[in-house]
N, C-alpha and C positions, 0 to 999 in steps of 0.2 A: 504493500500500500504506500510505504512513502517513496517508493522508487516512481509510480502513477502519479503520486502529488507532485513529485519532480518534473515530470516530466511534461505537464501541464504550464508550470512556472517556466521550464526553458523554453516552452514552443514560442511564444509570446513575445518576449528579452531576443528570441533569434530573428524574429521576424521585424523587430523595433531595432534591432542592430541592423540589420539590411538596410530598413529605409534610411539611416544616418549615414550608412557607409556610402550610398548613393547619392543622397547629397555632399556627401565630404567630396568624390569624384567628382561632380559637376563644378565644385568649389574652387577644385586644383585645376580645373579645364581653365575655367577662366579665368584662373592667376596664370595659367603658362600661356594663354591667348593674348592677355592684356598687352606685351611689351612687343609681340608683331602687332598687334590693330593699329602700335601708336605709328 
């Protein structure tokens, strides 16, 4: 049973870590874009 409760608590935390990491991705896209635009 607390291996289940675990594993409910990680589905959630894995899927809120994705959406961050994809925007930390788009973050460094355009910090590396900025100094070719200028």
């Amino acid at each position: 049973m607390g291996t289940k409760l675990n594993y409910h608590i990680r589905i959630p935390h894995h899927i809120i870590s994705l959406k961050q990491n994809r925007i930390h991705v788009n973050h460094v896209k355009t910090l590396i874009r900025l100094p070719f635009a200028s």
